[in-house]
Structure formats: C-alpha cells, structure tokens
C-alpha positions as CSV (number, residue, x, y, z in Angstrom):
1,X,-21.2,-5.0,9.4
2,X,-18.7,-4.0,6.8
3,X,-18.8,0.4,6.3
4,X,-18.9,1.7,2.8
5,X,-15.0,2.3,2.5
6,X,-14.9,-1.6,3.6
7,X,-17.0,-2.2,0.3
8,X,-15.1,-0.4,-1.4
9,X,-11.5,-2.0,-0.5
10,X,-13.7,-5.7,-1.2
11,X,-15.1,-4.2,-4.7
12,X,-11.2,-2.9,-5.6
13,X,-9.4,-6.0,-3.9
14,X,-12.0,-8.4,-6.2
15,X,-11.2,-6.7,-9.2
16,X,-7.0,-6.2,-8.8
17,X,-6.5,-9.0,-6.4
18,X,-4.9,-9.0,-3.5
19,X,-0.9,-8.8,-4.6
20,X,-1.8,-5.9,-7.3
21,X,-3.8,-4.3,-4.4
22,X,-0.7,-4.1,-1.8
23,X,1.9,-3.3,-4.2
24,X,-0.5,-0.2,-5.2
25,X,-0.9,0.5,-1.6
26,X,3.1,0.1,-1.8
27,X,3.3,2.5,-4.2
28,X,1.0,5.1,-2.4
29,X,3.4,4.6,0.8
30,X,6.6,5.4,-1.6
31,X,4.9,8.7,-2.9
32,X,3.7,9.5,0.5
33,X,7.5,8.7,1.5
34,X,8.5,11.0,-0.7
35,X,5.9,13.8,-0.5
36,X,7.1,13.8,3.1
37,X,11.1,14.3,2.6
38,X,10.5,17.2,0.0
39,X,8.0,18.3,1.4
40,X,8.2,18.3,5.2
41,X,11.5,17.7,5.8
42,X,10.6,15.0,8.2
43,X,13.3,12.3,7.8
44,X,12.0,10.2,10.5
45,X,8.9,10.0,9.2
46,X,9.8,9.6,5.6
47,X,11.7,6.7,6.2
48,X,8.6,5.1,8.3
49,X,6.8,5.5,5.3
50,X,9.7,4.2,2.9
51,X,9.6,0.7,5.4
52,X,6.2,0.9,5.3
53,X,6.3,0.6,1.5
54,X,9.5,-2.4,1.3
55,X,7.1,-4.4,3.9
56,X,4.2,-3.8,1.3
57,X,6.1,-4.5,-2.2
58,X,7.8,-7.9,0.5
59,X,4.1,-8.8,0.7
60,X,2.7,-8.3,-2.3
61,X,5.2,-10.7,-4.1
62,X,4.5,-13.1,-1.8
63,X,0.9,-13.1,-1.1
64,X,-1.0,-16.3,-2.4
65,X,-3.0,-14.6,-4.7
66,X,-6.5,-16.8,-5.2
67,X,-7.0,-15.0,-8.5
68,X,-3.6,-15.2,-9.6
C-alpha cells in the first residue's frame, strides 16, 4: 500500500517524468550541497551531497524516459 507522500512522488513523477524528476531532485541535492558548506561548514558532508547530486544529473540524462 503506497503512503500519501508515495502518491505524491507518482502524481509529480507522471506529470515531469522521470529524467525532469531526478535532475530536480539533482538540483535540490546541489542546494542542499551548498546550504551545507556555507552554512555548516561541514565539508565532508557537502561533498556527499555534491556526489549525491553528479550521480542524480548522471541519471537523469540517461534514464529511458517513457514519456520522453
């Protein structure tokens, strides 16, 4: 049984499709990447969050998109 915030991804990832969805989860990851560095000063973690987002943007060019 999907929860509501499952919906929600389904509702969002049927309206963007899937490559537009993970490049703007991509994008979220580069802000949170950089919220982090000015923020926190946490280098370690900013760069988790900066591979997090190259893995993302990797994905996103490459997914099969079925809507595409």
């Amino acid at each position: 049984m999907q929860t509501e915030e499952e919906r929600d991804l389904e509702r969002i990832m049927d309206s963007l499709g899937m490559a537009e969805l993970l490049a703007a989860i991509a994008r979220i990851a580069t802000e949170k990447q950089d919220h982090v560095a000015s923020n926190w000063q946490d280098r370690a973690l900013a760069k988790r969050w900066g591979a997090i987002a190259a893995q993302l943007e990797k994905l996103a060019r490459n997914v099969d998109d079925p809507y595409a």
